[in-house]
C-alpha positions as CSV (number, residue, x, y, z in Angstrom):
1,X,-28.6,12.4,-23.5
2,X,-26.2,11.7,-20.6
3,X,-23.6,14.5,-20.4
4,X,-20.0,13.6,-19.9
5,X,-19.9,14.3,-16.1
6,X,-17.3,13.3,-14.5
7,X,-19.1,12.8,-11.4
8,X,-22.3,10.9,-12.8
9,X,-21.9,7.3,-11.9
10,X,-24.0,6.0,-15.1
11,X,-21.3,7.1,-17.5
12,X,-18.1,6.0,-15.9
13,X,-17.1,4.3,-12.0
14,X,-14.9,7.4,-10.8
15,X,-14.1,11.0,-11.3
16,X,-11.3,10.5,-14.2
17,X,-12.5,10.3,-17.6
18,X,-10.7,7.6,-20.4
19,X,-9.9,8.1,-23.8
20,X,-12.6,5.7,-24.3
21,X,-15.8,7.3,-22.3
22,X,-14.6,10.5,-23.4
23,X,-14.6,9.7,-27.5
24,X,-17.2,7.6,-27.4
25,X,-21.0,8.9,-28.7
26,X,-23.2,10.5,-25.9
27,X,-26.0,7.6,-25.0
28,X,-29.3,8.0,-24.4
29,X,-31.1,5.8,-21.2
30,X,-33.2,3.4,-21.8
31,X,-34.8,1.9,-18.4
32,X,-36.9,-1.4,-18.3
33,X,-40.5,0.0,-17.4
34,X,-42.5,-3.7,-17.8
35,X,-42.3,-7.1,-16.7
36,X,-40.7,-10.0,-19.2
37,X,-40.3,-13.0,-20.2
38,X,-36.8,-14.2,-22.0
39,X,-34.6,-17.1,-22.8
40,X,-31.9,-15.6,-21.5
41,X,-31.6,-12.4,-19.1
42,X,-28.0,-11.0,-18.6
43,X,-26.8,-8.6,-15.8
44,X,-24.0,-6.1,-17.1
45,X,-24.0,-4.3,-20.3
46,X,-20.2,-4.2,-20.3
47,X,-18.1,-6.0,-23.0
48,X,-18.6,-9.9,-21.4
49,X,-22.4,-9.3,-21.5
50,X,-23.1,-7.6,-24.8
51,X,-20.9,-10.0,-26.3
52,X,-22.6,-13.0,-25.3
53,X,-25.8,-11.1,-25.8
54,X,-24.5,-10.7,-29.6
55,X,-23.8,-14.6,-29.9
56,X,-27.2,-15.4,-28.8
57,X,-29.3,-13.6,-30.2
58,X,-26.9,-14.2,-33.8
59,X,-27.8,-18.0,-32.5
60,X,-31.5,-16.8,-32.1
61,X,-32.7,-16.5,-28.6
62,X,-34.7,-14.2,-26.9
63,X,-32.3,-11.9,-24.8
64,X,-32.8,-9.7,-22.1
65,X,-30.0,-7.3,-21.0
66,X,-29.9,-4.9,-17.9
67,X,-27.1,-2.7,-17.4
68,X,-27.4,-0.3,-14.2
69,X,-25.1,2.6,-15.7
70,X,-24.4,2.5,-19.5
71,X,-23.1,0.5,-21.7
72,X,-19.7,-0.1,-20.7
73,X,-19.8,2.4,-17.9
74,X,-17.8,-0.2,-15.4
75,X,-14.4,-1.3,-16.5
76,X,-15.1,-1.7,-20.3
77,X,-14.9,1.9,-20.3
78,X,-11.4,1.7,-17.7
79,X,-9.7,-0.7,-19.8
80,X,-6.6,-0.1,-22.2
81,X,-8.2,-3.0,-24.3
82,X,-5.0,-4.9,-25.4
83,X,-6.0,-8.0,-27.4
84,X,-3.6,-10.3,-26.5
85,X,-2.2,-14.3,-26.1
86,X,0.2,-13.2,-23.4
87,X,-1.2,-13.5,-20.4
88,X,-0.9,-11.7,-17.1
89,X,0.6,-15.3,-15.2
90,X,2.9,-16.4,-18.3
91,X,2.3,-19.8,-19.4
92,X,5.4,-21.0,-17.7
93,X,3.6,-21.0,-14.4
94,X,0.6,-22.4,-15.9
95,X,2.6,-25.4,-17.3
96,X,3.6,-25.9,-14.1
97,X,0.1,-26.2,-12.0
98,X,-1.8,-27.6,-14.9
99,X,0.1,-29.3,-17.2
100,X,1.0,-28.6,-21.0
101,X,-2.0,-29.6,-22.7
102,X,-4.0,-27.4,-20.4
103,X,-1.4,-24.3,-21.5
104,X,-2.2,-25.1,-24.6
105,X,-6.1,-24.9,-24.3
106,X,-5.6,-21.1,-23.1
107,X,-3.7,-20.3,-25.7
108,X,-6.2,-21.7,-28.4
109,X,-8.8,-20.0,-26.3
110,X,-7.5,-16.5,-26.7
111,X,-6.2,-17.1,-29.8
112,X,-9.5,-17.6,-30.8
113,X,-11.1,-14.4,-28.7
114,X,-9.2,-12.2,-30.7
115,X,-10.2,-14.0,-33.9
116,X,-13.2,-13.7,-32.5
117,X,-13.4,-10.0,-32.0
118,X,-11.9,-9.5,-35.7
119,X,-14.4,-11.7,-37.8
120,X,-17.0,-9.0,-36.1
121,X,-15.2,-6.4,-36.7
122,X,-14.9,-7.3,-40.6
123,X,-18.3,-9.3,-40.7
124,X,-20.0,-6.0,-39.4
125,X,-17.6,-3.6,-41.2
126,X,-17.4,-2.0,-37.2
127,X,-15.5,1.4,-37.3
128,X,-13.5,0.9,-34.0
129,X,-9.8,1.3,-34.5
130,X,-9.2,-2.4,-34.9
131,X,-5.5,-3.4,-35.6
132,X,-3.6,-6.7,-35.7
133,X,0.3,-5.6,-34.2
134,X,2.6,-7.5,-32.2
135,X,3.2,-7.3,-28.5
136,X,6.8,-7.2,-26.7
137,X,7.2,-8.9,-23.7
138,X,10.6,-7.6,-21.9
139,X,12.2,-8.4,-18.5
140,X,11.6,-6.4,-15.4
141,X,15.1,-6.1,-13.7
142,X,13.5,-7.5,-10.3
143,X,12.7,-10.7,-12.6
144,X,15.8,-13.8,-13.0
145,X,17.8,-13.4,-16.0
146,X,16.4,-16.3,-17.8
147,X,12.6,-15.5,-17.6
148,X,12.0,-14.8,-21.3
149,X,13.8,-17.9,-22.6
150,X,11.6,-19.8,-20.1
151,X,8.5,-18.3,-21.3
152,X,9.7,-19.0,-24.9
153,X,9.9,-22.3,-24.6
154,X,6.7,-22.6,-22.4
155,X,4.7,-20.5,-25.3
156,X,6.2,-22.8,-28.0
157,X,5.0,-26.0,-26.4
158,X,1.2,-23.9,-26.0
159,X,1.3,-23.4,-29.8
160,X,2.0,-19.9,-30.1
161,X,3.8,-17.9,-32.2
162,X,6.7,-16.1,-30.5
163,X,10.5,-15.2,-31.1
164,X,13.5,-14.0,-28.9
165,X,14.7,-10.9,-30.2
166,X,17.7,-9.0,-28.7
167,X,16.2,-5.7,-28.9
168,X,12.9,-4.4,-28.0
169,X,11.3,-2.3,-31.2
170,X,10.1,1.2,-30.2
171,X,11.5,1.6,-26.9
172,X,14.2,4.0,-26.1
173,X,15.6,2.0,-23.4
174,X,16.9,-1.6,-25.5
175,X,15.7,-4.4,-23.6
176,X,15.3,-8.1,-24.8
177,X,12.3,-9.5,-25.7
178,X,9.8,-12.1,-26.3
179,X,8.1,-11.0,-29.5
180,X,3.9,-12.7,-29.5
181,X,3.1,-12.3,-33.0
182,X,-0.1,-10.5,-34.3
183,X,-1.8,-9.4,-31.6
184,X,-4.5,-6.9,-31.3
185,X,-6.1,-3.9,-29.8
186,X,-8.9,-1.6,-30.4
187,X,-11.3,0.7,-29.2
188,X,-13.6,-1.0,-26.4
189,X,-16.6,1.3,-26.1
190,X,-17.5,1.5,-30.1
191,X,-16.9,-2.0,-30.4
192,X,-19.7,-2.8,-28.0
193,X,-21.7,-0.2,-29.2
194,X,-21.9,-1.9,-32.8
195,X,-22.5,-5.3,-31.2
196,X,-25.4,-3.7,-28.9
197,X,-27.0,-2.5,-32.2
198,X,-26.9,-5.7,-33.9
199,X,-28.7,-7.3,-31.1
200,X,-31.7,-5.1,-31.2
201,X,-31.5,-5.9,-34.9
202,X,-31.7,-9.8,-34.1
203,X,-34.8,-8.8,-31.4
204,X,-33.0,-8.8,-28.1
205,X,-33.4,-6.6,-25.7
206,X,-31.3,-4.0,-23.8
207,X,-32.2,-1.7,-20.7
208,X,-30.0,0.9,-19.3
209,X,-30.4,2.6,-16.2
210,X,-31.7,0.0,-14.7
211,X,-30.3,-2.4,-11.7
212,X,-31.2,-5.8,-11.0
213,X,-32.0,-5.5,-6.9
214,X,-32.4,-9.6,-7.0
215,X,-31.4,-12.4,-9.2
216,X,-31.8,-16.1,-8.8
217,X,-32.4,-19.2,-11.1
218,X,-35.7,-17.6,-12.7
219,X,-34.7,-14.3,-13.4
220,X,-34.5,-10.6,-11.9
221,X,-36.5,-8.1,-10.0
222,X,-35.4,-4.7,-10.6
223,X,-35.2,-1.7,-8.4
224,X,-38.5,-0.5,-9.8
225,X,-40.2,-4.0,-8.9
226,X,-40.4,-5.0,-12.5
227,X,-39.6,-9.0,-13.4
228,X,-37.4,-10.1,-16.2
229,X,-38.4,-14.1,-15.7
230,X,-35.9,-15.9,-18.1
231,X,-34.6,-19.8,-18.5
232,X,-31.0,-18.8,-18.3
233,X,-29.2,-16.0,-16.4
234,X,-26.2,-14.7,-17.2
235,X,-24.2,-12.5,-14.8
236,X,-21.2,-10.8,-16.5
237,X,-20.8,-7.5,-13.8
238,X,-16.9,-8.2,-13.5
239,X,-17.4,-9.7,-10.1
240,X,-20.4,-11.8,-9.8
241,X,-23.3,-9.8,-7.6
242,X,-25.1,-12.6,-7.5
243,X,-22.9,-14.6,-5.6
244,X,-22.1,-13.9,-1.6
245,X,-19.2,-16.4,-1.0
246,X,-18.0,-18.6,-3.3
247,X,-16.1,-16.8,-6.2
248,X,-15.1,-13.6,-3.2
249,X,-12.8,-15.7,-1.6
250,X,-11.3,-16.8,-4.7
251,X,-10.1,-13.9,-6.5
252,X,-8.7,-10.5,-5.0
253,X,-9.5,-7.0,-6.9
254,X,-6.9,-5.0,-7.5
255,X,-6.8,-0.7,-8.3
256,X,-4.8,-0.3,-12.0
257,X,-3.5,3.0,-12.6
258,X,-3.4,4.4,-16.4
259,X,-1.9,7.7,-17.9
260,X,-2.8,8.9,-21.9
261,X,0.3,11.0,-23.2
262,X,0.7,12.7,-26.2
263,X,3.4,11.4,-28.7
264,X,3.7,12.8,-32.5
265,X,2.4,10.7,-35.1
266,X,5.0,8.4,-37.0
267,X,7.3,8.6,-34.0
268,X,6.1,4.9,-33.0
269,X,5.1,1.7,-35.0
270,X,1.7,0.4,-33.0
271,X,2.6,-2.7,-31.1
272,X,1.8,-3.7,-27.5
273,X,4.4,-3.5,-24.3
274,X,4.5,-5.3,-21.6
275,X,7.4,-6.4,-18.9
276,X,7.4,-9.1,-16.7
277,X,6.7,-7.4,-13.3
278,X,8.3,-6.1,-10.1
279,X,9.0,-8.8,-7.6
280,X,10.3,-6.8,-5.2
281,X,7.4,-4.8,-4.8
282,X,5.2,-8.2,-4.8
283,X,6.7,-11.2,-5.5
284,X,3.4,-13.1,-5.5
285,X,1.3,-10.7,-7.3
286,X,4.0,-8.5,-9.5
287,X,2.9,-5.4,-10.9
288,X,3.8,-5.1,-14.1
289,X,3.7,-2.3,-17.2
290,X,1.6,-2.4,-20.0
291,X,1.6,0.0,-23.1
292,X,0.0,0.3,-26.3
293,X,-0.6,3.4,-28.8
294,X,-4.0,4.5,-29.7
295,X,-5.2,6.9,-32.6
296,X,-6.1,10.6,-31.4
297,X,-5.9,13.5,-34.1
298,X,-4.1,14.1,-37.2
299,X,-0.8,15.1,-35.3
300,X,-0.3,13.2,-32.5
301,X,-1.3,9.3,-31.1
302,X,-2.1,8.7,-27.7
303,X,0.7,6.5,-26.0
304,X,-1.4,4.6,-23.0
305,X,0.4,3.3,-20.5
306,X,-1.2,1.0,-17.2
307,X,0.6,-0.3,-14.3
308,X,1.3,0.5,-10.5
309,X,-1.5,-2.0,-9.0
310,X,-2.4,-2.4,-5.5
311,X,-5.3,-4.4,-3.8
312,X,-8.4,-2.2,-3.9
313,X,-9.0,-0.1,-0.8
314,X,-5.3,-0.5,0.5
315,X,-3.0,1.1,-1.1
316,X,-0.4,0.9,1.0
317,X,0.1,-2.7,0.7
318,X,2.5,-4.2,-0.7
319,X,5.1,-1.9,1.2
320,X,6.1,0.8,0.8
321,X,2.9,3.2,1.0
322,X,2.4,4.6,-2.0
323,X,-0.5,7.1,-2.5
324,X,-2.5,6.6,-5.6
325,X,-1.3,9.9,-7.0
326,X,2.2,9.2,-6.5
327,X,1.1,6.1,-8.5
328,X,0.3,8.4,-11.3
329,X,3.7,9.9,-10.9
330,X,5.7,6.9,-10.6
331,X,3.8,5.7,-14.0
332,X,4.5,9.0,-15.8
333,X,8.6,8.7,-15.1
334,X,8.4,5.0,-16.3
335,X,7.3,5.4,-19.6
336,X,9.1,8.9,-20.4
337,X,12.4,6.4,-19.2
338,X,11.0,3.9,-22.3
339,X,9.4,6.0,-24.8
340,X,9.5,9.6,-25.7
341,X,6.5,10.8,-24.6
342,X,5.2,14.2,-24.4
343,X,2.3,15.9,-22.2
344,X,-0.2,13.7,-20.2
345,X,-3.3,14.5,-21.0
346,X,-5.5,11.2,-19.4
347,X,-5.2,9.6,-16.4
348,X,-7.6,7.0,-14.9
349,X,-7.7,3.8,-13.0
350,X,-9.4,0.7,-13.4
351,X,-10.7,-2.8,-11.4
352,X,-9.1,-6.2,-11.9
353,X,-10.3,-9.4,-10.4
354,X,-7.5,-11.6,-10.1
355,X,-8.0,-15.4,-10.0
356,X,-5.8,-17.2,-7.7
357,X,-4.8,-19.1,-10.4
358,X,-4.6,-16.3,-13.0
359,X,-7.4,-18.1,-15.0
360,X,-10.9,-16.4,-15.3
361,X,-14.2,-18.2,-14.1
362,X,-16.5,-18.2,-17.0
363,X,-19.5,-21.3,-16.7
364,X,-21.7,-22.7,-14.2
365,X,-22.6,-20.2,-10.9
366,X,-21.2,-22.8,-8.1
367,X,-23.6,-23.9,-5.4
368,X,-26.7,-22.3,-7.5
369,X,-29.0,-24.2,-10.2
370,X,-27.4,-24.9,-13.7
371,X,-29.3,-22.2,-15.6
372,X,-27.2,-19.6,-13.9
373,X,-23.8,-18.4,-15.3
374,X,-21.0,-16.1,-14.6
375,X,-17.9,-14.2,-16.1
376,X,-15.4,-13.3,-13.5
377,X,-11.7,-13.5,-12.4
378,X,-10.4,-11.3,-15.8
379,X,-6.8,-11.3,-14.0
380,X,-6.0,-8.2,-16.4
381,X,-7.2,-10.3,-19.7
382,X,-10.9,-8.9,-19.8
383,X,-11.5,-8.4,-23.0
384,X,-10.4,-11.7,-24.5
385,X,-11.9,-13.5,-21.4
386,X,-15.1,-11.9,-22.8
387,X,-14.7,-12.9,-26.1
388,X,-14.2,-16.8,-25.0
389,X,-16.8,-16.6,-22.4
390,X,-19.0,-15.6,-25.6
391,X,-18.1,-18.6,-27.3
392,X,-17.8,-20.8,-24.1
393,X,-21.8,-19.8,-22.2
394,X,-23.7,-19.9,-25.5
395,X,-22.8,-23.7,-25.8
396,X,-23.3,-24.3,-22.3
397,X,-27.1,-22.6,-22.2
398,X,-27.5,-24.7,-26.0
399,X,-26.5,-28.3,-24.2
400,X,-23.2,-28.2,-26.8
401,X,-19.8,-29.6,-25.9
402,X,-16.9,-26.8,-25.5
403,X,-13.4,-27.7,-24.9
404,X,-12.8,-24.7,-22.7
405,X,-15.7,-25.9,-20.4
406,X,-13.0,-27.5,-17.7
407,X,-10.4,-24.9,-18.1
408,X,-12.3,-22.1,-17.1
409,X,-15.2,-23.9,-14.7
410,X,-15.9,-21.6,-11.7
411,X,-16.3,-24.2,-9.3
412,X,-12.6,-25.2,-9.6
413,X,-10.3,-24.4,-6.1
414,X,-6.3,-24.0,-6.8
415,X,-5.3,-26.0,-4.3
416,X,-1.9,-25.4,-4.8
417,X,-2.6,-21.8,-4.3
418,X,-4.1,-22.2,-1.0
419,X,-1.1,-20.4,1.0
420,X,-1.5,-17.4,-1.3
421,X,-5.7,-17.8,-0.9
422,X,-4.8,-17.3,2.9
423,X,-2.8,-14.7,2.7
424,X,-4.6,-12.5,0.5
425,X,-8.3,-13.1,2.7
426,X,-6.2,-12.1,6.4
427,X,-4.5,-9.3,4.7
428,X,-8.0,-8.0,3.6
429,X,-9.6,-8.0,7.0
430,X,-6.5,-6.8,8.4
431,X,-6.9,-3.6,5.5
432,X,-10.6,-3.2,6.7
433,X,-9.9,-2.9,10.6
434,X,-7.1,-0.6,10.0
435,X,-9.8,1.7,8.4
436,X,-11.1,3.3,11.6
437,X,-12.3,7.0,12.1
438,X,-9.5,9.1,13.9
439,X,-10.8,10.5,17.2
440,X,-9.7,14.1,16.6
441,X,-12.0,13.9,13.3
442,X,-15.2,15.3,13.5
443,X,-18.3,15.9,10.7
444,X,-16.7,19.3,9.4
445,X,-13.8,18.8,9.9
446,X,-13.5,17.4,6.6
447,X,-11.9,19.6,3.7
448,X,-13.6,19.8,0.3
449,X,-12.8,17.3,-2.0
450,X,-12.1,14.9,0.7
451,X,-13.5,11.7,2.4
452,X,-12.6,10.3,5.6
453,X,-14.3,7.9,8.1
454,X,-15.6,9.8,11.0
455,X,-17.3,8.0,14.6
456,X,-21.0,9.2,14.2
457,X,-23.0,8.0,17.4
458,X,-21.0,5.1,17.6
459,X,-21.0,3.9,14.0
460,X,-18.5,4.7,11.8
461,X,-19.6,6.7,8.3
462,X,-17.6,7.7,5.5
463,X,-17.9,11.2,5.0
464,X,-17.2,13.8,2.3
465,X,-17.4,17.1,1.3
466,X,-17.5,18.5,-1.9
467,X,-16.7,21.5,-3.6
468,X,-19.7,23.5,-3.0
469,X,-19.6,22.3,0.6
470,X,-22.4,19.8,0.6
471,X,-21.4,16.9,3.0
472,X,-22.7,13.4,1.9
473,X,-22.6,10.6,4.9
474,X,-23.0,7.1,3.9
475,X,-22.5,3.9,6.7
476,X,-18.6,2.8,6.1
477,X,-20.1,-0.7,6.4
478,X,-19.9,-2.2,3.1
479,X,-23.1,-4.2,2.3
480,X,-21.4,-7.1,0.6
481,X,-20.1,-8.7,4.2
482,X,-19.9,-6.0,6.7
483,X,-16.2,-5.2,6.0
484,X,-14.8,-1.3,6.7
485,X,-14.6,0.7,3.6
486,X,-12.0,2.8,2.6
487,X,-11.7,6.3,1.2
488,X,-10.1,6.7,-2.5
489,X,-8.9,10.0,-3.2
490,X,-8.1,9.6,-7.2
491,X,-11.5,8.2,-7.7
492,X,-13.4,9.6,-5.4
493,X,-15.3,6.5,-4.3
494,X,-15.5,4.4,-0.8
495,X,-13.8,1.1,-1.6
496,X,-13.7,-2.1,0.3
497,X,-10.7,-3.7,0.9
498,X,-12.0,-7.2,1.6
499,X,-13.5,-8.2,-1.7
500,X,-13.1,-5.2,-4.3
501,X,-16.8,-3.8,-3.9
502,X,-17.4,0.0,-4.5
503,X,-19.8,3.0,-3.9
504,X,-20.0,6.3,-5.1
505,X,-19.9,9.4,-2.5
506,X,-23.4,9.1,-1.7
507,X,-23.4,5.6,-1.7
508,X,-24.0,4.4,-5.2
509,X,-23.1,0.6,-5.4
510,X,-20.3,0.8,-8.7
511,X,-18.9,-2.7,-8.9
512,X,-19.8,-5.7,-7.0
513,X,-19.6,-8.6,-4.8
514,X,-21.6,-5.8,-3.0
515,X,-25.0,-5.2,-4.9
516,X,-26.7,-3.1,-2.3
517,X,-26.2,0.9,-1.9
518,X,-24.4,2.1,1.6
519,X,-27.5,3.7,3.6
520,X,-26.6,7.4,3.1
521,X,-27.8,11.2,3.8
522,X,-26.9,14.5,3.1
523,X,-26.8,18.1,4.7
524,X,-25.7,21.6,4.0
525,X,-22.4,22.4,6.0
């Protein structure tokens, strides 16, 4: 059994612990120990890969899945898992860049992820807090006055079901809202679970524990030198590792921050919460709030509440600098403002990839053979973007037509994005140079519990020291394209701020582009 160690990079990518990880069952590793052959081989065992593993081997090929931590150990396990058909870039933006019938395509799509997710659910009889509820959509005050009459009539054209109500239900502050009718949300980490059991019932295969050092169009070689030689590969590791250029420079990761507080049972109805986003903190990228409830004991629910986002490995942009616990603070007096919460008892933070065009990349791996797929640019929607690419890379690998194929092809450029595209990439190298080692810090002069990057024979390391004073030293060069990492305190991990990738203290890759360690040592202070 793995024990729930908050500093063991196979259960969970940081030092905080969510609701999820910490009440899900203990898992046992299962490494790959002999060479394959498959159908299909898939890199990731989060809640994209198991679920097109499911649909596969329900379809009956041969599947092979490799998952370096465990199962949902990246950001399945960092999610807040709304279900939802109200998306992070509201559909009256994507009217305007694509059109109304493409608006509408997304909508079916996740209106059919979530349909998706609850014909498992009952098919399977899967014990994992499923609930239909409806999700609020309310104005941030940064936002123009008419932004939820907009996005009414936008989601009305798309085929959804939606009303304008004049009060927001459950909040104590009454806002308006934009009411998306029978949503969803449930608990991430059984729900794979279930579905990873039902694969090995329909013969596939899953390894844990084990990373997948180098994949092309005919499979993987592990860490250990073992093969996995497949037809198809499928890599669903929230940003493609397979991939050097092409999908980097077209998305941007971005830290989430989340709090769990304690609210007594029948105070609030479940439902979903979400407002429109601060402009004047970002007007291109606006963070915005996100709340749902979620079952904890017989007294009290868990209300879970996300938001405060800043591009990974910089959090001092957008202006002003905001450290990532004030972040946690900042959330905390938001939602005791909107709903009467009592003691925090979770807080954790998550990775999203953001498409420039607030559409995921699920299909085809550009500039590679066509037997190699990814899942990628989630832009806050993972778990329905997981569900569709289950539906969508099945029929792709089978030869089958999909509606959804052009939507979410990952060869697509937003062209009309491009000034946002440049922005974002000179920002990121501008993040990385300013991440260099002070010259009044030395090796020990680090403090426990911190990391800092320190000039070591004229090559800068990121250093830390733990609590029992043992100093880990890893190269501050991240290995996906040579950028500067950057020291997060919250998580306790080296982060780069050029495309999202991240390593543990000693140098652990967590989450790609990156799918190399950081050459490391250690030594006794």
């Amino acid at each position: 059994m793995i024990p729930q160690d908050k500093t063991n990079p196979l259960l969970t990518s940081g030092s905080h612990i969510s609701i999820w990880t910490d009440t899900n069952p203990q898992q046992t590793l299962h490494p790959l120990t002999e060479d394959l052959e498959t159908d299909v081989v898939i890199i990731g065992g989060g809640i994209a890969g198991i679920s097109i593993a499911y649909e596969l081997t329900r379809q009956g090929k041969s599947v092979v899945l490799v998952e370096d931590g465990l199962l949902g150990s990246g950001e399945t396990g960092r999610t807040t898992a709304h279900l939802t058909t109200s998306l992070e870039n509201e559909y009256q933006e994507y009217e305007k860049v694509n059109g109304e019938k493409q608006a509408a395509l997304l909508a079916e799509s996740h209106t059919a992820a979530i349909d998706y997710i609850e014909k498992n659910v009952h098919e399977h009889t899967i014990d994992c807090d499923f609930q239909r509820v409806d999700g609020y959509l309310f104005r941030h005050p940064s936002d123009a006055e008419d932004v939820l009459e907009k996005e009414f009539e936008a989601a009305s054209r798309a085929g959804l079901n939606v009303s304008l109500m004049e009060h927001t239900p459950g909040m104590t502050v009454q806002e308006k809202c934009l009411c998306f009718f029978n949503q969803a949300q449930f608990h991430p980490l059984k729900y794979i679970n279930a579905l990873a059991e039902l694969i090995k019932q329909n013969g596939g295969k899953i390894f844990t524990g084990t990373h997948a050092k180098e994949i092309d169009s005919t499979g993987i070689t592990t860490e250990e030198h073992f093969t996995v030689k497949a037809s198809h590969v499928v890599v669903a590791t929230n940003a493609p590792v397979n991939n050097r250029f092409a999908m980097s420079f077209k998305q941007h990761a971005y830290r989430s921050y989340v709090i769990g507080a304690l609210i007594p049972k029948n105070t609030l109805d479940s439902a979903l919460w979400w407002d429109t986003g601060d402009y004047d903190r970002d007007k291109d990228e606006p963070p915005y709030h996100y709340v749902r409830l979620q079952p904890y004991n017989d007294e009290y629910n868990l209300l879970i509440c996300g938001g405060e986002d800043h591009p990974t490995g910089d959090p001092g942009r957008p202006e002003p600098a905001i450290s990532e616990e004030e972040r946690y603070v900042l959330l905390e007096a938001w939602a005791r403002h909107h709903f009467p919460i009592g003691d925090v008892i979770y807080r954790w933070s998550g990775q999203v990839m953001n498409a420039l065009d607030g559409i995921a990349f699920i299909g085809k791996n550009p500039l590679d053979k066509d037997n190699v797929y990814i899942v990628t640019g989630d832009s806050g929607d993972g778990m329905t973007n997981a569900s569709i690419a289950a539906m969508l890379i099945p029929d792709l690998i089978n030869g089958k037509e999909n509606r959804w194929e052009h939507l979410y092809r990952p060869n697509r450029f937003a062209w009309k994005e491009t000034a946002l595209f440049l922005k974002h990439n000179i920002q990121n190298v501008l993040a990385s140079l300013k991440n260099s080692s002070d010259e009044d810090v030395n090796l020990y002069s680090v403090a426990e519990g911190e990391g800092k990057i320190v000039d070591i024979e004229g090559e800068k390391c990121g250093v830390y020291r733990d609590e029992n004073g043992l100093i880990s030293v890893v190269s501050a060069r991240c290995t996906h394209l040579g950028c500067t990492v950057a020291w997060n305190g919250d998580e306790k991990t080296w982060d780069c701020p050029c495309h999202g990738s991240r390593f543990s203290t000693d140098g652990k890759v967590l989450h790609g582009p990156a799918n190399t360690d950081l050459s490391s040592h250690k030594e006794n202070s």
